[in-house]
C-alpha positions in Angstrom: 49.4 -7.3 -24.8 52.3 -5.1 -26.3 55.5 -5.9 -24.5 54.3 -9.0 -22.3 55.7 -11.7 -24.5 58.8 -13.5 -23.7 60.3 -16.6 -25.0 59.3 -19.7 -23.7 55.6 -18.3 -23.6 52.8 -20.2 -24.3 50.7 -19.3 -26.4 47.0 -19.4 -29.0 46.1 -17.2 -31.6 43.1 -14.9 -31.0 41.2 -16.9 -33.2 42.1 -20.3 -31.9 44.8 -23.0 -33.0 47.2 -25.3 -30.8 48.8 -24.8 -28.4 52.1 -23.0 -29.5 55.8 -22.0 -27.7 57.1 -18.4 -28.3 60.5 -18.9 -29.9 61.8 -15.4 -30.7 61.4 -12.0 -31.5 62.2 -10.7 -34.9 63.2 -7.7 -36.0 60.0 -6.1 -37.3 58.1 -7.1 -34.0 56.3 -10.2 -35.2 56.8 -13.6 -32.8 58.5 -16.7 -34.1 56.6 -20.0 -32.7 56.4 -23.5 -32.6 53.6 -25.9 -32.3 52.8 -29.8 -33.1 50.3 -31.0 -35.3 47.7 -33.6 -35.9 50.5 -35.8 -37.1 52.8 -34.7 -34.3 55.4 -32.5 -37.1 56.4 -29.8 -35.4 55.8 -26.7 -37.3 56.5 -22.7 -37.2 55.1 -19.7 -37.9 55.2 -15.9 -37.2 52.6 -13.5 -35.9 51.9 -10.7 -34.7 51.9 -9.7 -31.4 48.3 -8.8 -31.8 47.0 -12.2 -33.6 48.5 -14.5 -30.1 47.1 -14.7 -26.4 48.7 -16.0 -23.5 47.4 -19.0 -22.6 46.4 -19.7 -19.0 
């Protein structure tokens, strides 16, 4: 998927979580994203290209 990612994607991790939002790209190439919980907090974290698939 190297390269497809833009902000504004949505997004899961390979191996499954909610529904996230692609915020930015840092510098070392890891994705910032945001996501709501069971408790509707939003929350961030950053991963790797690798770990996230776009969702359909």
């Amino acid at each position: 998927m190297e390269g497809i990612l833009k902000r504004g994607d949505i997004v899961t991790l390979k191996s499954g979580s909610p529904i996230m939002t692609v915020k930015y790209k840092l510098q070392d190439g890891s994705w910032k994203c945001s996501w709501f919980d069971s408790n509707n907090e939003l929350k961030e974290g950053t991963f790797t290209e690798e770990q996230l698939i776009i969702s359909k």
